[in-house]
N, CA, C and O of each residue as an XYZ file, in Angstrom:
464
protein
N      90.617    112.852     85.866
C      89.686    112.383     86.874
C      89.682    110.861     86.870
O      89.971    110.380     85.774
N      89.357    109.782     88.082
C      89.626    108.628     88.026
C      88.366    108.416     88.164
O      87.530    109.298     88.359
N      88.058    106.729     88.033
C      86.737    105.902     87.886
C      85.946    106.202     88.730
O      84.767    106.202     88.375
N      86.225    106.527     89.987
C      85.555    106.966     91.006
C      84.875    108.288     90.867
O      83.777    108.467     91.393
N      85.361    109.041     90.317
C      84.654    110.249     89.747
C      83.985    110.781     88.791
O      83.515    111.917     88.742
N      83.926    109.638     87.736
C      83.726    109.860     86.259
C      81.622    110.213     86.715
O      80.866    110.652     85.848
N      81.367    110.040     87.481
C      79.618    110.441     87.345
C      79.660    112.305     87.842
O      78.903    113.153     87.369
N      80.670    112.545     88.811
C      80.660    113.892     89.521
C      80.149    114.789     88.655
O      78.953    115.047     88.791
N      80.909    115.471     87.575
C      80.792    116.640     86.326
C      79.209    116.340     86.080
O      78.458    117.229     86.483
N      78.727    115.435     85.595
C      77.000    114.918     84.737
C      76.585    115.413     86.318
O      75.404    115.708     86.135
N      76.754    115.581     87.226
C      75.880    115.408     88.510
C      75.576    117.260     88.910
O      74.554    117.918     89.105
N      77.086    117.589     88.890
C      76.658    118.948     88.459
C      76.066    119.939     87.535
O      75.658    121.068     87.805
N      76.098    119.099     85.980
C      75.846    120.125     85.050
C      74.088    120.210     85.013
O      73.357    121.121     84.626
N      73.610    118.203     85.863
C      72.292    118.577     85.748
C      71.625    119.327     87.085
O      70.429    119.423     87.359
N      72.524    119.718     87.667
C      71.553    120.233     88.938
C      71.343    119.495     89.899
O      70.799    119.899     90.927
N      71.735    118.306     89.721
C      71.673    117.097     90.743
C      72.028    117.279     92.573
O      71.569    116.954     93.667
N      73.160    118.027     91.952
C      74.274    118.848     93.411
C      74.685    120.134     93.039
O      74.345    120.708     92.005
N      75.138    120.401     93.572
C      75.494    121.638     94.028
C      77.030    122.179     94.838
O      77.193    122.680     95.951
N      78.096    121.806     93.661
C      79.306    122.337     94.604
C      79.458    123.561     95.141
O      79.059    124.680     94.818
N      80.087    123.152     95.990
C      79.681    124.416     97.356
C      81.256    125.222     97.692
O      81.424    126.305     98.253
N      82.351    124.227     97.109
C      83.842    124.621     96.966
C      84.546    123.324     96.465
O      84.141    122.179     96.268
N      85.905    124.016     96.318
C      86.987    122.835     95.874
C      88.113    122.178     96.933
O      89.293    122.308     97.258
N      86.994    121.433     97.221
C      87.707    120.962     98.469
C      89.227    120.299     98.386
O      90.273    120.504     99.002
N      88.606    118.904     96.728
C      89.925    118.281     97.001
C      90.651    119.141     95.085
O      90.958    118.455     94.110
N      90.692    120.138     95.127
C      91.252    121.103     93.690
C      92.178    120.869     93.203
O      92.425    120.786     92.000
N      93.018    120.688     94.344
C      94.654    119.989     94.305
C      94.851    118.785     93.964
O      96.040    118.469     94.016
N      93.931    117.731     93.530
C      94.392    116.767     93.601
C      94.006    115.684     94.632
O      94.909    114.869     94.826
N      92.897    115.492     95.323
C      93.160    114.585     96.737
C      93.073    112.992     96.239
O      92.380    112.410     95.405
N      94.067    112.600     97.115
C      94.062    110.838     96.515
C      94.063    109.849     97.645
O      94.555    109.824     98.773
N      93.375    109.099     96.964
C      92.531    107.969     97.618
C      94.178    106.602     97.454
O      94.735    106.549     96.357
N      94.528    105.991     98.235
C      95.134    104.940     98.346
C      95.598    104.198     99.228
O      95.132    104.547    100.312
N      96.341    103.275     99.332
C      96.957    102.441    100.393
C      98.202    102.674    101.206
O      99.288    102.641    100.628
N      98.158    102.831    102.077
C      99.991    103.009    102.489
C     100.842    102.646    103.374
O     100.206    102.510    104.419
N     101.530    102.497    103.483
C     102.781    101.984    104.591
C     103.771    103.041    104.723
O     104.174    103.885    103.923
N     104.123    102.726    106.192
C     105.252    104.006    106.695
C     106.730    103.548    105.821
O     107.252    102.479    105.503
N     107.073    105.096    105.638
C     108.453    104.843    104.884
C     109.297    103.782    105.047
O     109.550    102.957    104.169
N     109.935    103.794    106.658
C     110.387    103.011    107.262
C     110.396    101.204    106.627
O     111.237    100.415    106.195
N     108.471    101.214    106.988
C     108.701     99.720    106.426
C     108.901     99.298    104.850
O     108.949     98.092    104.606
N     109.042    100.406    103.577
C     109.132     99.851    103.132
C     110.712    100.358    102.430
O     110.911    100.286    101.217
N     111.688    100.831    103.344
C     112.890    100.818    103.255
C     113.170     99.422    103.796
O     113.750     98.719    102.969
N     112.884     98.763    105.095
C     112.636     97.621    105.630
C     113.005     96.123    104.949
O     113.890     95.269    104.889
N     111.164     96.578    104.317
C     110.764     95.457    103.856
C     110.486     95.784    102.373
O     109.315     95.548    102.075
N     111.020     96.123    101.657
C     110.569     96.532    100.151
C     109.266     95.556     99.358
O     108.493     95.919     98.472
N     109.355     94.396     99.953
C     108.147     93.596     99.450
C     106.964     94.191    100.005
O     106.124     93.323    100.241
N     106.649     95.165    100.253
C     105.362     95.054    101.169
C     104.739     96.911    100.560
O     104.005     97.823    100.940
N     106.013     96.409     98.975
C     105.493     97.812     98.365
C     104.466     97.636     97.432
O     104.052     98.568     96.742
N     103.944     96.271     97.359
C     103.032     95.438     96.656
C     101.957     94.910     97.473
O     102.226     94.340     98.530
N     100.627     95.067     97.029
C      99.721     93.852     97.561
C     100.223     93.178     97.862
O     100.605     93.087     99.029
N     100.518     92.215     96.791
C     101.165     91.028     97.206
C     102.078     90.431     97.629
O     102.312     89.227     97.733
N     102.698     91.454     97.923
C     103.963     91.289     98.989
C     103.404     91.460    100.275
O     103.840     90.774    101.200
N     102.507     92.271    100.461
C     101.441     92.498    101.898
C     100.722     91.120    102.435
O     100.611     90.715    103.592
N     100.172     90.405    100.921
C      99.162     89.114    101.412
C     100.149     88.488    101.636
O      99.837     87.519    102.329
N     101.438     88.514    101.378
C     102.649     86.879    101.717
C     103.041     87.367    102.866
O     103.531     86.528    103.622
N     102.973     88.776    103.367
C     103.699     88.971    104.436
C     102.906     89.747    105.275
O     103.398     90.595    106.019
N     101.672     89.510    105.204
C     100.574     90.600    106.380
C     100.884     90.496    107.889
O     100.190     91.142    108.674
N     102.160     89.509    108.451
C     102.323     89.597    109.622
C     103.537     91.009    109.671
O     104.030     91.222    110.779
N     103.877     91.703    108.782
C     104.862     92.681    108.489
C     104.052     94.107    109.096
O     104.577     95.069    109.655
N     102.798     93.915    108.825
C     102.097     94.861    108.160
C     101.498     94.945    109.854
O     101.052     96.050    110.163
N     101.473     94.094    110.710
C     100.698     93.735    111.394
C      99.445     92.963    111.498
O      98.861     93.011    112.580
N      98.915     92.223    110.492
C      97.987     91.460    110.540
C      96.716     92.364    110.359
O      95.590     91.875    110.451
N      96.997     94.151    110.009
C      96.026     94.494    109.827
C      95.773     95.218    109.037
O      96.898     95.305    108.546
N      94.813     96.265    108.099
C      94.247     96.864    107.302
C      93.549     98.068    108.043
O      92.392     97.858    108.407
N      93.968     99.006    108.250
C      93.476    100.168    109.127
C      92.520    101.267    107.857
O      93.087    101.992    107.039
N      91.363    101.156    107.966
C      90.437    101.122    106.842
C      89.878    102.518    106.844
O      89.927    102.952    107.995
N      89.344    103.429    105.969
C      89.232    104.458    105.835
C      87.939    104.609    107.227
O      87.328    103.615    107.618
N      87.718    105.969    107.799
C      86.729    106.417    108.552
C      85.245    106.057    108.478
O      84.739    106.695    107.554
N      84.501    105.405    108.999
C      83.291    104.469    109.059
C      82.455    105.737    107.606
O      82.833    106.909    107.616
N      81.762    105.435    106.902
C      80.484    106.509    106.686
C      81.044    106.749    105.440
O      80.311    106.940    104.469
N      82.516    106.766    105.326
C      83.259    107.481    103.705
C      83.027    106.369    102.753
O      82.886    105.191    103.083
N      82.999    106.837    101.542
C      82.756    105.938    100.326
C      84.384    104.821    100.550
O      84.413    103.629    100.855
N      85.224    105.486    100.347
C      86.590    104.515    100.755
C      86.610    103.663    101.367
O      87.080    102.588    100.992
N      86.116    103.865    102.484
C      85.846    102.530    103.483
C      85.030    101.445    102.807
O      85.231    100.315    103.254
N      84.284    101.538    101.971
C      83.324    100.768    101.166
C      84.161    100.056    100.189
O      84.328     98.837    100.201
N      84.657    100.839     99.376
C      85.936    100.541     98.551
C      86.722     99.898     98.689
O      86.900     98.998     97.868
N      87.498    100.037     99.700
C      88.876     99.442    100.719
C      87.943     98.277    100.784
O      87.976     97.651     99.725
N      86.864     97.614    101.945
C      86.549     97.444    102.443
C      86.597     95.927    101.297
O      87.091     94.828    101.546
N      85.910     96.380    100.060
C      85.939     95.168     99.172
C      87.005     94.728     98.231
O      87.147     93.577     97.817
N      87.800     95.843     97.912
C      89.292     95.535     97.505
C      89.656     94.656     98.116
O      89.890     93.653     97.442
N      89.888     94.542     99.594
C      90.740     93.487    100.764
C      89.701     92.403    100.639
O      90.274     91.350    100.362
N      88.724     92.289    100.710
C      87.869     90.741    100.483
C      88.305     90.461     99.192
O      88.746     89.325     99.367
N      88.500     90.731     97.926
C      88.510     90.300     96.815
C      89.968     90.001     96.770
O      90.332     88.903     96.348
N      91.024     91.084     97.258
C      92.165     90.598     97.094
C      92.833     89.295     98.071
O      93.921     88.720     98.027
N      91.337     89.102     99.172
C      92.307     87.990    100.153
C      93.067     88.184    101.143
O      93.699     87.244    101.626
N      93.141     89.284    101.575
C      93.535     89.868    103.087
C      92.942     89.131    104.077
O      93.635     89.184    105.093
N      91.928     88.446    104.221
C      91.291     87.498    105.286
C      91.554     86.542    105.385
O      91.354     85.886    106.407
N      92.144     86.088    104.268
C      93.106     84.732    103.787
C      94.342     85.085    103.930
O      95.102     84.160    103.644
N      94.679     85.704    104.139
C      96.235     85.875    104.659
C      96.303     86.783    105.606
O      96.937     87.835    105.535
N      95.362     86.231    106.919
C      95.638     86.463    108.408
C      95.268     87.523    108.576
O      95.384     87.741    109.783
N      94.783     88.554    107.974
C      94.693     89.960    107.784
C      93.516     90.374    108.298
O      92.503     89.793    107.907
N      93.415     91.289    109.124
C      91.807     91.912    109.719
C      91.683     93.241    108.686
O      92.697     93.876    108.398
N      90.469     93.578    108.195
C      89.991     95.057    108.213
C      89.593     95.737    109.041
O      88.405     96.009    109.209
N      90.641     96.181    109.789
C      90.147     97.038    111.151
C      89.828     98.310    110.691
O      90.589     99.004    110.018
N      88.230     98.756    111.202
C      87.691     99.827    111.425
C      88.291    100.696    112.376
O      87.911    100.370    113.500
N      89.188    101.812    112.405
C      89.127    102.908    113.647
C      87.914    103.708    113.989
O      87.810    104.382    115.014
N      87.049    103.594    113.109
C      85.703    104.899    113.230
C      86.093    106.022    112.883
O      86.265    106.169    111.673
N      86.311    106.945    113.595
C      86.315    108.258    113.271
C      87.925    108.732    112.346
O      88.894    107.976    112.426
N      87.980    109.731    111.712
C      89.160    110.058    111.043
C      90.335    110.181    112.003
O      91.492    109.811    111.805
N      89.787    110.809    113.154
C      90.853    111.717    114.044
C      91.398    110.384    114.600
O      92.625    110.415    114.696
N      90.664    108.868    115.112
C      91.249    107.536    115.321
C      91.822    106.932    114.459
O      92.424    105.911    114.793
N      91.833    107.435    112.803
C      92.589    106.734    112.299
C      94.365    107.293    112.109
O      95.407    106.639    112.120
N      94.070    108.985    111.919
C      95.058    109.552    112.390
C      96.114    109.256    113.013
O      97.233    109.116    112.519
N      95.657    109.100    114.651
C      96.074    108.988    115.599
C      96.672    107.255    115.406
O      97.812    107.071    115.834
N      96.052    106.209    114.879
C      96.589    104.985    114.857
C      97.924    105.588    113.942
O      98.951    105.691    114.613
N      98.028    105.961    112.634
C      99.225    106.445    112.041
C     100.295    107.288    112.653
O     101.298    107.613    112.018
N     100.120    107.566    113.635
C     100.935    109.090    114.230
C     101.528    108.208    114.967
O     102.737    108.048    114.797
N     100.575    107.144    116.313
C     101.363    106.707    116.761
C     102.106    105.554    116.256
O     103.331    105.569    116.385
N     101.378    104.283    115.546
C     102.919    103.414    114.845
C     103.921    103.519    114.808
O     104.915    102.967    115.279
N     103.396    105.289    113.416
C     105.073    106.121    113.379
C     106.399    106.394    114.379
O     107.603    106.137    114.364
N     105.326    107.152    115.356
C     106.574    107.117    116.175
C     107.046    106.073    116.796
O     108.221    106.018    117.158
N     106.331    105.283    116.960
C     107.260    103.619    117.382
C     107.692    102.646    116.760
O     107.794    101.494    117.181
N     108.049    103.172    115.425
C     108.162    102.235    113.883
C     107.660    101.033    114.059
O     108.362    100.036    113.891
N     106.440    100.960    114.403
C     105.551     99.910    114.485
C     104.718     99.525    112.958
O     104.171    100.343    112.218
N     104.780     98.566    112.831
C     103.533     98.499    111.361
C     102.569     99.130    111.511
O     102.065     99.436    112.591
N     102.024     99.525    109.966
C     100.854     99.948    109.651
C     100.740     99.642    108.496
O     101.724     99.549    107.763
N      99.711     99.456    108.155
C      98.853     99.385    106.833
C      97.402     99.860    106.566
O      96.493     99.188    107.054
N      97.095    101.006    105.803
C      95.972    101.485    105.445
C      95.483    102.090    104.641
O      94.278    102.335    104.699
């Protein structure tokens, strides 16, 4: 289990919550990513910091988890701390999941940047 989860288990054993199923059972993971493409491309941009030297690669933007999710909170201060605003970089909000989706689906098919 990662840092982000280490309170979950204490939350259930006291009654706090109440899991209801195993949603993410398999494994679900939280991270950053770029389309294959760019980083056959651009292999620097398989790094942060290959992203902050080169955020015009990336598109100049940060396509940020779905408004309301803890991630977005997360993300949200990772990229201020790491300096994404300092290197030209927006945290663009899509809002809803199905808009952020859809920003990934289409890039893809136009091997357009993404970063999120």
């Amino acid at each position: 289990m990662d840092q982000w989860c280490t309170a979950y288990p204490g939350l259930i054993e006291s009654g706090a919550i109440v899991e209801r199923s195993k949603v993410l059972s398999d494994g679900g993971v939280a991270a950053w990513w770029i389309p294959t493409y760019l980083a056959e491309t651009h292999p620097e941009l398989t790094t942060i910091e290959g992203i902050l030297a080169n955020s015009k690669l990336v598109g100049n933007r940060f396509h940020n988890c779905p408004t309301g999710c803890m991630c977005q909170r997360v993300s949200s201060n990772i990229t201020k701390a790491a300096g994404f605003a300092d290197a030209r970089g927006e945290n663009f909000n899509n809002g809803a999941g199905e808009a952020l989706a859809a920003s990934i689906a289409s890039a893809c098919d136009s091997k357009e940047p993404w970063f999120g």
